[in-house]
VOVEX-56634 format. One line per field, with one value per residue (C-alpha): residue number from 1; x, z, y. Coordinates in steps of 0.2 Angstrom, whole numbers, plus 2048, in hexadecimal, padded with zeros to 3 digits. Layout:
BEGIN
nr	[NUM/...]
px	[X/...]
pz	[Z/...]
py	[Y/...]
// end
This chain:
BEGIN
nr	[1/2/3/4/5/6/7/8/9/10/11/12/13/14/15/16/17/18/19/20/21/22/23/24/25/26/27/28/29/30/31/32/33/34/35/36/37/38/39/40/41/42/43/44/45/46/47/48/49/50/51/52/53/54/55/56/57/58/59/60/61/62/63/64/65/66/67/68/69/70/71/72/73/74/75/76/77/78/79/80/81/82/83/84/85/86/87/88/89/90/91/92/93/94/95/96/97/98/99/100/101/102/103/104/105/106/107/108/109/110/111/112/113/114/115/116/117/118/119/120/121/122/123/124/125/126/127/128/129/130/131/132/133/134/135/136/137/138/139/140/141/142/143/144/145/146/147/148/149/150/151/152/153/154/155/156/157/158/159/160/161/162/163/164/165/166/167/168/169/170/171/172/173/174/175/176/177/178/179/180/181/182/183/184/185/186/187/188/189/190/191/192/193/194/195/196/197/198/199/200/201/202/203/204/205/206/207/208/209/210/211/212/213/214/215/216/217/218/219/220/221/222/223/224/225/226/227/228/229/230/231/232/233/234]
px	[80D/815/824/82C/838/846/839/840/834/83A/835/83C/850/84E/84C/840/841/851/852/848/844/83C/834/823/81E/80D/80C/818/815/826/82B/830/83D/843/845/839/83B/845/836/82D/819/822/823/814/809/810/80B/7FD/7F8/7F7/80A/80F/820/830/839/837/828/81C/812/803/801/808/800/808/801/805/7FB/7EE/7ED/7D9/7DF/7EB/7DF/7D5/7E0/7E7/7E2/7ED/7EC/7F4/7FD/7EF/7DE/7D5/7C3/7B4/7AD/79E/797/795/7A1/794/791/7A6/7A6/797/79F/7B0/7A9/79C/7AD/7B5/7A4/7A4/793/784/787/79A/79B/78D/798/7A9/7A4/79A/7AC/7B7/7AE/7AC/7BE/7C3/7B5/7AE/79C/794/79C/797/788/791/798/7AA/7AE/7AC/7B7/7C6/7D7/7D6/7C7/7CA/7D9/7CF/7C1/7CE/7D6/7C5/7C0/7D1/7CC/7BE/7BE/7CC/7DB/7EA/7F6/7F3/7FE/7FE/80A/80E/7FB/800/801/7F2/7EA/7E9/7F3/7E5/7E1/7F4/7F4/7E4/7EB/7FD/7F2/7E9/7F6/7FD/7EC/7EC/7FE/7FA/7EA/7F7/7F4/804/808/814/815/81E/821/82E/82A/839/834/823/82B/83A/82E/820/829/82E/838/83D/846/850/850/859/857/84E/85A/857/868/862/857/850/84C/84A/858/862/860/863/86D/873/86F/85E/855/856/868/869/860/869/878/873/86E/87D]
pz	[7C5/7D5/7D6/7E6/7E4/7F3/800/812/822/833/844/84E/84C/842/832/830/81D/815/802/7FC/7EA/7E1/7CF/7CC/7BE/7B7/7BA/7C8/7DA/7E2/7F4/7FF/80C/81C/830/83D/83E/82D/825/81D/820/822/811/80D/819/810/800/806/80B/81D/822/81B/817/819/808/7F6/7EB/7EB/7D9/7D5/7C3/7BF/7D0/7DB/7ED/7F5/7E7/7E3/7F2/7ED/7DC/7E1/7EF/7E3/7DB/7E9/7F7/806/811/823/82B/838/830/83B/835/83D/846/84B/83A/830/822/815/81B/81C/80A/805/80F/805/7F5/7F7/7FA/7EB/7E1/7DC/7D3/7DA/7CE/7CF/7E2/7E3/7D4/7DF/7F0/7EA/7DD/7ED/7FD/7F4/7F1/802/80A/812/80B/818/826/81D/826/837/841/83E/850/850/843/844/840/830/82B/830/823/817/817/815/806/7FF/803/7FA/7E9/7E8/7DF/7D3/7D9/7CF/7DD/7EA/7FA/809/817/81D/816/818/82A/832/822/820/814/806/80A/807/7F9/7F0/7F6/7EC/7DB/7DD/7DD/7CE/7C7/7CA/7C3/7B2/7B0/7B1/7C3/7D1/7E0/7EE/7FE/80C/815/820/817/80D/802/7FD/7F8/7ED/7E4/7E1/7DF/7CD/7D8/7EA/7F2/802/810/820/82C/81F/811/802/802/7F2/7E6/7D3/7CC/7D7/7CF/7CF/7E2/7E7/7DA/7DA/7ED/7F7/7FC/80D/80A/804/810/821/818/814/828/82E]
py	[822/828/831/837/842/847/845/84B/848/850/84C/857/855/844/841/833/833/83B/843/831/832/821/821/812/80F/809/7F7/7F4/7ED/7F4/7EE/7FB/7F2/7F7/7F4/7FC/80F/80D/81C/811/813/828/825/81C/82A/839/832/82E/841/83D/844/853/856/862/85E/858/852/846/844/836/833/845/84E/858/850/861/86B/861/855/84F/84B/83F/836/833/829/81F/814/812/802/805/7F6/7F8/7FB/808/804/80C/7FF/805/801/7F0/7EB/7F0/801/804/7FE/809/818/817/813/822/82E/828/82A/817/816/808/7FB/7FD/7FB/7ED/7E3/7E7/7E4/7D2/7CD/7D0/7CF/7BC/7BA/7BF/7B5/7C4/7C3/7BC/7C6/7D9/7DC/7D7/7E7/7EA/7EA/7D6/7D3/7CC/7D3/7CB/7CE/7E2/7DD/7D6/7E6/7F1/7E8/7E8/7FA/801/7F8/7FE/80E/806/811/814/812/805/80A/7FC/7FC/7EB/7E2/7D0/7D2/7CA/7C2/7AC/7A6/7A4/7B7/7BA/7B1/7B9/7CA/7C8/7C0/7CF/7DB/7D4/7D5/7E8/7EC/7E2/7EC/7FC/800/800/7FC/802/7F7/7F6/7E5/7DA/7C9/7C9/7B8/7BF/7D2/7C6/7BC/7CA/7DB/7E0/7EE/7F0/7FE/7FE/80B/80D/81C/826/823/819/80E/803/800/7F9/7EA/7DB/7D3/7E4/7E4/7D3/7CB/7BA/7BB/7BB/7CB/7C5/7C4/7D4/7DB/7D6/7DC/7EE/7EE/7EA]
// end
């Protein structure tokens, strides 16, 4: 499903992301772990198609990003660890907006909007103007506005930040729900204990360079990922 292949991203005379190449499959939510300024939402923006990149490849579902970058948008959805929404319109208009990019048919939208705008609680705050809602809510419309064209590849940076517990909780059932209907998922987050018990992979990365990945038990072992993890930063 995404395949990144010796990606190098330079700024200036640093390397913020370092000959990284990770493989995901169909199916699997894989963690992407790693300390602030480690190149982790680099990674997540230049698949993406926001950053463009010096080195390497980047392929979704067999797409070159740099040949065919409105191909492989259209088969991803990207959540930012701070959702910039446009606030000068309601929640409904947002959802209508995106869902009109992506071509997402009338009866489609209304049926996807209604199943997670209920789930999220959100329903009775759509008509309200984005710019009163809360950061959770901006959280929650954003959740709802990447699955609603039905991407193959769900990208989110950090998305537990900000959301209640039940929200956090619905969001995790429903990435599972995504990957066991074929889709994947490639986040990046610093809660360690929600990465160990969802991920079906994780990688680590430090100053740009990938310093371990695989399974979840092939990374941590008989120990805990936050174990792990502190060790590798040393």
């Amino acid at each position: 499903m995404l395949k990144i292949e010796n990606l190098t991203k330079i700024y200036g005379d640093k390397k913020a992301v370092d000959d990284l190449s990770l493989h995901i499959l169909p199916g699997e939510i894989y963690g992407f772990i790693g300390h602030n300024g480690a190149g982790k939402t680099t990674t997540l923006k230049a698949v993406a198609g926001i950053l463009e990149f010096e080195g390497g490849n980047i392929y979704i579902d067999g797409k070159n990003i740099k040949d065919d970058p409105l191909g492989c948008k259209k088969m991803i959805a990207y959540i930012p660890d701070n959702p910039d929404l446009y606030e000068f319109m309601s929640g409904i208009d947002y959802l209508n907006f995106v869902a009109d990019i992506f071509g997402v048919s009338t009866e489609d939208r209304q049926k996807r909007i209604s199943e997670y705008a209920e789930t999220f609680a959100l329903k009775d705050d759509l008509a309200q103007s984005i710019s009163a809602y809360s950061h959770g809510m901006k959280q929650k419309l954003a959740v709802i506005s990447a699955l609603i064209h039905e991407p193959k590849l769900i990208l989110m940076d950090e998305p537990f930040v900000g959301l209640d517990p039940k929200a956090a909780f619905l969001l995790k059932e429903i990435m599972r729900q995504h990957c066991d209907r074929g889709g994947s998922i490639f986040f990046s987050t610093h809660v360690l204990e929600v990465a160990e018990k969802l991920c079906d992979h994780v990688a680590i990365i430090k100053n740009g360079q990938l310093v371990r990945s695989g399974t979840m038990e092939e990374v941590k072992g008989d120990e805990s990922l936050e174990s792990v993890f502190l060790e590798l930063e040393e």
